[in-house]
Residue frames relative to the residue before (quaternion, step in Angstrom):
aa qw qx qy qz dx dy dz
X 1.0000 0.0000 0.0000 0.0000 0.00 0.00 0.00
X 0.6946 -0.4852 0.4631 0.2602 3.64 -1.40 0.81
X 0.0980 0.6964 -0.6937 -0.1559 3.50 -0.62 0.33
X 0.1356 -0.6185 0.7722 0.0536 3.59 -1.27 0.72
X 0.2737 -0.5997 0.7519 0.0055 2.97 -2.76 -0.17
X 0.2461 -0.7256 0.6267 0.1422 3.53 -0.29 1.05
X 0.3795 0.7946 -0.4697 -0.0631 3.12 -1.07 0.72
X 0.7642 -0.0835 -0.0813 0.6344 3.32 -1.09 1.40
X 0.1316 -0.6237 0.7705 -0.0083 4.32 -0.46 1.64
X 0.7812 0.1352 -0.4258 0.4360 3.89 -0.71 -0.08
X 0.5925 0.3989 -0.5904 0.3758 3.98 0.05 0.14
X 0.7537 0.4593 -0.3545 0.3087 4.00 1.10 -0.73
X 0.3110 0.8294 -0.4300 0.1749 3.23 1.54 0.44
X 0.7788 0.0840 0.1007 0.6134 3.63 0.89 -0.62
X 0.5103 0.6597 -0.4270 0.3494 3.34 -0.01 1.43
X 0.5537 -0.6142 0.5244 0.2031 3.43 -1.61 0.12
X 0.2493 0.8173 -0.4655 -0.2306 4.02 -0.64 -0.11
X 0.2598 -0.7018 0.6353 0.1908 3.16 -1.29 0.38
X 0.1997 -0.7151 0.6598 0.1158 3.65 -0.80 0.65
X 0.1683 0.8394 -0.5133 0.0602 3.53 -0.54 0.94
X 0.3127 -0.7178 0.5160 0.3474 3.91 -0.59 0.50
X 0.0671 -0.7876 0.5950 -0.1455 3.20 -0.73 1.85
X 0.3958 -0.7655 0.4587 0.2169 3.87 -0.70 0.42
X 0.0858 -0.8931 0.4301 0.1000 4.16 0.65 0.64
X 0.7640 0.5589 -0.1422 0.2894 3.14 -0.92 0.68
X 0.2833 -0.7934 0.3758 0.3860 3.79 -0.04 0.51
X 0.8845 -0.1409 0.2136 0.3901 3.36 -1.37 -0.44
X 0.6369 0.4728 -0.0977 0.6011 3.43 0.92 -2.17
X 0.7667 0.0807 -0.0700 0.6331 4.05 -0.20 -1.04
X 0.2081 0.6968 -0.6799 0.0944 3.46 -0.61 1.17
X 0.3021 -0.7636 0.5616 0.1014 3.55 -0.71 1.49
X 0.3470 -0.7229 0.5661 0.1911 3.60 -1.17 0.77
X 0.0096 0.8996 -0.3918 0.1926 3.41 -0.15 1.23
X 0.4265 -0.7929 0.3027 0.3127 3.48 -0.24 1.28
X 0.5984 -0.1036 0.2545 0.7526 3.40 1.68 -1.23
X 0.3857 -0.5536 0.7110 0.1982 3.35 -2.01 -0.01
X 0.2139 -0.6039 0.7347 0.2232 3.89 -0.98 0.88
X 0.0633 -0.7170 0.6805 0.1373 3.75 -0.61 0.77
X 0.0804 -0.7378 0.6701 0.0102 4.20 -0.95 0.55
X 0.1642 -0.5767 0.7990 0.0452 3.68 -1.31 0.77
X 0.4021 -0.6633 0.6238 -0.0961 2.33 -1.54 2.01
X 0.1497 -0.7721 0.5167 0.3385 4.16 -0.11 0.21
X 0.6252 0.6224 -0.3291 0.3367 3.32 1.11 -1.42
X 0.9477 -0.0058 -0.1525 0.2803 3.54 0.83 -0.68
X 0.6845 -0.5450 0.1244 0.4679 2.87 1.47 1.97
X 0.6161 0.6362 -0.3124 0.3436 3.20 1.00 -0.14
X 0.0236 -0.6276 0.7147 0.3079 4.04 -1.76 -0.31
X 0.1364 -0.7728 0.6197 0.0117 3.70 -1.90 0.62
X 0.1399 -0.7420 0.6511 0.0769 3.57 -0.72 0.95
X 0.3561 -0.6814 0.6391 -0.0209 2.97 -1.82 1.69
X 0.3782 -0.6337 0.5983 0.3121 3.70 -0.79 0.55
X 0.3020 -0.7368 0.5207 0.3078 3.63 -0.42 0.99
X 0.8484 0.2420 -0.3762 0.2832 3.63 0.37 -0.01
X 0.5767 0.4939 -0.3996 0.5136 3.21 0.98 0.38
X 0.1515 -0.6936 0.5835 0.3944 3.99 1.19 -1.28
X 0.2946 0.7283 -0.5832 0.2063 3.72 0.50 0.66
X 0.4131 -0.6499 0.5278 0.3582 3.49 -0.91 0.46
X 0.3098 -0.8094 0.4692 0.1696 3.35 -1.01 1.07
X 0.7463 0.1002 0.1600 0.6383 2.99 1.40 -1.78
X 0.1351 -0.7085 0.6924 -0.0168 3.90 -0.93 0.56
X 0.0071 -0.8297 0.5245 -0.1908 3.60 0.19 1.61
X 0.1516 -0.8721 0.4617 0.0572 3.50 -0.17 1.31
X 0.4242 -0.7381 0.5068 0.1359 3.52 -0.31 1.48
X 0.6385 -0.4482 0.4094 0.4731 3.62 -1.40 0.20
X 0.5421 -0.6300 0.4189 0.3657 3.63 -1.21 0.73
X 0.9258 -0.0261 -0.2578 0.2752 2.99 -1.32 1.10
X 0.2439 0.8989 -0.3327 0.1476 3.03 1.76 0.72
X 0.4305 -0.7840 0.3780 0.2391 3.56 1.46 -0.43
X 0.1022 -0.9068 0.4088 0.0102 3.52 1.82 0.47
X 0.1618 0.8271 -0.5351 0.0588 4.06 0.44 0.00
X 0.8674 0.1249 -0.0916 0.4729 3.66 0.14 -0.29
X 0.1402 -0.8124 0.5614 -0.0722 3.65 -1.06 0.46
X 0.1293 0.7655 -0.6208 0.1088 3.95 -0.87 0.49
X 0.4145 -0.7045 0.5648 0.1133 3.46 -1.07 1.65
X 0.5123 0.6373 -0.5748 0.0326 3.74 -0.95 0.62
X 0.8476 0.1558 -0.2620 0.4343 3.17 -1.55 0.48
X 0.6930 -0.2080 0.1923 0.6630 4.15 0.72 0.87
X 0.8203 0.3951 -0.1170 0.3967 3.36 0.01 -0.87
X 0.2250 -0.7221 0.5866 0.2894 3.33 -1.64 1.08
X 0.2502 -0.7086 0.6002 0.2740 3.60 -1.35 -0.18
X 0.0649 -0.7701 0.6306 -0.0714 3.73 -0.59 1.42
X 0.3409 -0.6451 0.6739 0.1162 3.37 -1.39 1.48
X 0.1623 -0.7387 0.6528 0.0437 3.12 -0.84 1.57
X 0.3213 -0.8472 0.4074 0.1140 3.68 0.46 1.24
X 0.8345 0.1893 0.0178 0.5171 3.28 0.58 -1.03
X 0.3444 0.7596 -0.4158 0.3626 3.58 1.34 1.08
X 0.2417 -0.7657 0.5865 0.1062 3.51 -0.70 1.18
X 0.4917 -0.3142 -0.7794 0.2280 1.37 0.15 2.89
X 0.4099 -0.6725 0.3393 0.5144 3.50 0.02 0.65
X 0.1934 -0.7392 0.6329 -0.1254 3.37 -1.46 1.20
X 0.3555 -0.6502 0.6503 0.1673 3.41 -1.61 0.79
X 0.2034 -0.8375 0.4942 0.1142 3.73 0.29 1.15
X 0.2646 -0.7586 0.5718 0.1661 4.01 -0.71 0.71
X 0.0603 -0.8752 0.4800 0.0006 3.42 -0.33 0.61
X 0.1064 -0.7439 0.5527 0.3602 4.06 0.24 0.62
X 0.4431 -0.6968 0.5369 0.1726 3.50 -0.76 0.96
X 0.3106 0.6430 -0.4579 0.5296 3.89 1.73 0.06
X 0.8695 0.2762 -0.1407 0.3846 3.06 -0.88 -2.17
X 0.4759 -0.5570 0.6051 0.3117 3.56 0.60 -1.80
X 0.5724 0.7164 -0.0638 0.3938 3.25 1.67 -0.11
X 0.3630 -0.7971 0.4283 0.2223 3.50 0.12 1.07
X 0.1039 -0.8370 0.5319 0.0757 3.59 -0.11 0.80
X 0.8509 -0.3773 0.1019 0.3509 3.10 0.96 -0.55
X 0.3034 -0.8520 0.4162 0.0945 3.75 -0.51 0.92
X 0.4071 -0.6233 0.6387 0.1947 3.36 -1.53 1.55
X 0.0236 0.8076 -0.5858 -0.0645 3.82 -0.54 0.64
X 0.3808 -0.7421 0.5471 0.0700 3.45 -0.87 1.67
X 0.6801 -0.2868 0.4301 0.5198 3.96 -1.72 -0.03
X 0.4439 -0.6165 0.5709 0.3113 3.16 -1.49 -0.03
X 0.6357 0.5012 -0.3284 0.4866 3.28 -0.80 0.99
X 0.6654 0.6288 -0.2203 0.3366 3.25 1.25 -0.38
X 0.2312 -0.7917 0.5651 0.0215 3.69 1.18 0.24
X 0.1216 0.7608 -0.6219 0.1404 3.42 -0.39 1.31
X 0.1135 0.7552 -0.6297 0.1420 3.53 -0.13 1.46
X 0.7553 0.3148 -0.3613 0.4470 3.61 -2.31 -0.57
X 0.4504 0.6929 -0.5577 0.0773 3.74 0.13 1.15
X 0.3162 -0.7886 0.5171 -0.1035 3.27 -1.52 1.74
X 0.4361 -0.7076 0.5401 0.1319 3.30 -0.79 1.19
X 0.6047 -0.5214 0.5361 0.2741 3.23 -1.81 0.10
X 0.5074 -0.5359 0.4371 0.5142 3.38 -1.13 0.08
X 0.7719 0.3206 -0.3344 0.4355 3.62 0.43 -0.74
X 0.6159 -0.5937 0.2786 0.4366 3.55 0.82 -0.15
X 0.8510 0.4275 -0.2869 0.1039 3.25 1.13 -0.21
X 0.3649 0.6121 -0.4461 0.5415 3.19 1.29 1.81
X 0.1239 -0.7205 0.6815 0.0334 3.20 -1.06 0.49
X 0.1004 0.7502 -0.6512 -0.0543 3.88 -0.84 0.64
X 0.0642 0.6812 -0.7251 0.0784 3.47 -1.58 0.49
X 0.5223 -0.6971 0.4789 0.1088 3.07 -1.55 1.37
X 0.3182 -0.6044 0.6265 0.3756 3.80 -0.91 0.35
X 0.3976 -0.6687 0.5265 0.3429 3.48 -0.52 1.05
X 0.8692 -0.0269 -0.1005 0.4834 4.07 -1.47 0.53
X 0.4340 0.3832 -0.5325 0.6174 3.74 0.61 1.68
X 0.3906 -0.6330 0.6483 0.1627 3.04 -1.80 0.83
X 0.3522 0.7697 -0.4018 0.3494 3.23 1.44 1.11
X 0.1244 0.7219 -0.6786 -0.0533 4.46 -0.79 0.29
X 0.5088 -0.6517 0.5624 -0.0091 2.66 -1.85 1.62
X 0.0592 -0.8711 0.4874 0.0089 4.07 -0.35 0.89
X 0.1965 -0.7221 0.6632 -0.0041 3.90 0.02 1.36
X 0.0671 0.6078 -0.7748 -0.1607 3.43 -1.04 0.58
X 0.6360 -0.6006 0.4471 0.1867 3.18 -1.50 1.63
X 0.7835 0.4307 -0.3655 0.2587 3.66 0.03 -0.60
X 0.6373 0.4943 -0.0787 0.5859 3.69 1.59 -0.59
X 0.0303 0.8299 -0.4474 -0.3320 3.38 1.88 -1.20
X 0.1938 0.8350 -0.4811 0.1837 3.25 1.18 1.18
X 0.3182 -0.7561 0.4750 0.3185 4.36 -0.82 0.51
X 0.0183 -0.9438 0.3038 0.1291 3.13 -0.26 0.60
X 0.2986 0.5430 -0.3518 0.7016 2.77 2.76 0.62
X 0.5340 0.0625 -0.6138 -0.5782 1.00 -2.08 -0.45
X 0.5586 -0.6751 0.4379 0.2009 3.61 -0.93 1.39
X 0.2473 -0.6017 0.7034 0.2865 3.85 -1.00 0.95
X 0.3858 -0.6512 0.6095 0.2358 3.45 -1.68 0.79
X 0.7878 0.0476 -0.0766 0.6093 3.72 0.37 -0.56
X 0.1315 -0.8494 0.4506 0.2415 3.80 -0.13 0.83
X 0.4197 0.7901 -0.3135 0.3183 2.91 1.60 -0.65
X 0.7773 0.2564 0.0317 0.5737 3.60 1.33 -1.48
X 0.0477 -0.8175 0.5367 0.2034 3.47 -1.03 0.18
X 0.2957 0.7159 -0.4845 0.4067 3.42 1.56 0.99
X 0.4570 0.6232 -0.5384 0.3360 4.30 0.75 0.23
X 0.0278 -0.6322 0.7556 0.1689 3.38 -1.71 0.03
X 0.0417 -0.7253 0.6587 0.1955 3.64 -0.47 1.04
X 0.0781 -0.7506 0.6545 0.0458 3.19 -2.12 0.28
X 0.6872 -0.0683 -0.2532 0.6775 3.42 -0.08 0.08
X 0.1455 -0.7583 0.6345 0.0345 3.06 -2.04 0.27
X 0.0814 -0.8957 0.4103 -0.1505 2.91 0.92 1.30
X 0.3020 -0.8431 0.4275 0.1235 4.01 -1.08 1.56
X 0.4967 -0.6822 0.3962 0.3618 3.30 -0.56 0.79
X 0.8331 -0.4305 0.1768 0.2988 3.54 -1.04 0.41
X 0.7823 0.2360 -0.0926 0.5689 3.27 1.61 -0.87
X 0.7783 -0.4740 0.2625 0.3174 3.10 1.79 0.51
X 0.7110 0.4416 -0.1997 0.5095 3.69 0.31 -1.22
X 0.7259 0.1858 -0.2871 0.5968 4.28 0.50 -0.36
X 0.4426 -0.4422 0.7708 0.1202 3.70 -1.85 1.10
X 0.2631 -0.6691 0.6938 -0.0410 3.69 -1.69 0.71
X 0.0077 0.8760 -0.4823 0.0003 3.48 0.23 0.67
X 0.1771 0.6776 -0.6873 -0.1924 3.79 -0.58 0.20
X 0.2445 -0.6215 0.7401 0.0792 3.26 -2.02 0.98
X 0.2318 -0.8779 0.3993 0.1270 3.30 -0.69 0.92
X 0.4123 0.6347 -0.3247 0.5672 3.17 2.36 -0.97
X 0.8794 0.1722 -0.2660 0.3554 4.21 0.48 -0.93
X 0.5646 -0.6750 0.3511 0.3200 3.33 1.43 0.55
X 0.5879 0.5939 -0.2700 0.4783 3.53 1.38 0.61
X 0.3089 -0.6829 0.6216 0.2278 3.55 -1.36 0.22
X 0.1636 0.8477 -0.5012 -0.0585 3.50 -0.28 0.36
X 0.4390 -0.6345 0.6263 0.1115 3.88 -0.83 1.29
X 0.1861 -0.6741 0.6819 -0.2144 3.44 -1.35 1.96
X 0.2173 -0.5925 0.7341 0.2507 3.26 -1.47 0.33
X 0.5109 -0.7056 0.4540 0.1869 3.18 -1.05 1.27
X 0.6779 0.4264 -0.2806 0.5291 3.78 1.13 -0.48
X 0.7545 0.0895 -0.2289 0.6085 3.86 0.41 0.25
């Protein structure tokens, strides 16, 4: 039989998750912990990590106001949350330890950065400009941008969404749904 966990039905109205193995706690109250389900909440601006085996609330991380937080990805300590609808829109850094906004990549306005996806080893980050054939590249160790990369310059009929790294890292996966295509990038140029 299934085992499941209700947890918190009006925070999972509108949201993203990322399930990441995260260590909680300080030194003195250190909790043993398989992982954190971390979930962005648009409705209330907000991101929140669940103990996956208990569904306790760990953290309650308040995003820029009315920023619309929709997507998230866990690498190298740290989460990365597309604040989509932030004035300015902004890749928000979160240490996924403390709960703590360390800091934010902030894009043009208008740019809707959403579907963001780590590397396998962690040290990429990609996210789409929502309705642009446009993808956004964070290398994790500098949290430096190093997109954002035109998929098809030739055209400006793409919509990218997920972006998704190959195994070792070095090709970007692109689906465009507006040109009905998949289309493979080097993430560094």
């Amino acid at each position: 039989m299934a085992r499941y966990r209700r947890i918190a039905p009006a925070f999972l109205a509108s949201l993203s998750v990322l399930i990441g193995s995260v260590a909680l706690g300080s030194q003195a109250d250190h909790r043993s912990v398989n992982g954190t389900i971390w979930v962005a909440n648009r409705g209330s601006h907000t991101i929140r990590g669940f103990d996956a085996d208990t569904g306790a609330v760990v953290y309650t991380v308040a995003m820029a106001p009315n920023s619309q937080p929709g997507d998230l990805a866990y690498a190298k300590g740290k989460l990365y949350v597309a604040e989509e609808f932030g004035t300015p829109p902004a890749i928000a850094i979160v240490d996924a330890e403390t709960g703590v906004v360390v800091d934010r990549i902030f894009l043009p306005a208008g740019s809707r950065p959403h579907h963001v996806h780590a590397s396998v080893g962690g040290n990429l980050v990609a996210f789409g400009l929502y309705g642009t054939d446009l993808v956004g590249i964070v290398e994790t160790h500098g949290d430096t941008l190093l997109g954002p990369w035109d998929s098809n310059p030739l055209t400006t009929n793409g919509r990218v969404h997920a972006g998704v790294f190959s195994k070792e890292g070095n090709t970007l996966y692109l689906a465009s749904d507006a040109s009905n295509e998949i289309i493979a990038i080097d993430p560094y140029t």
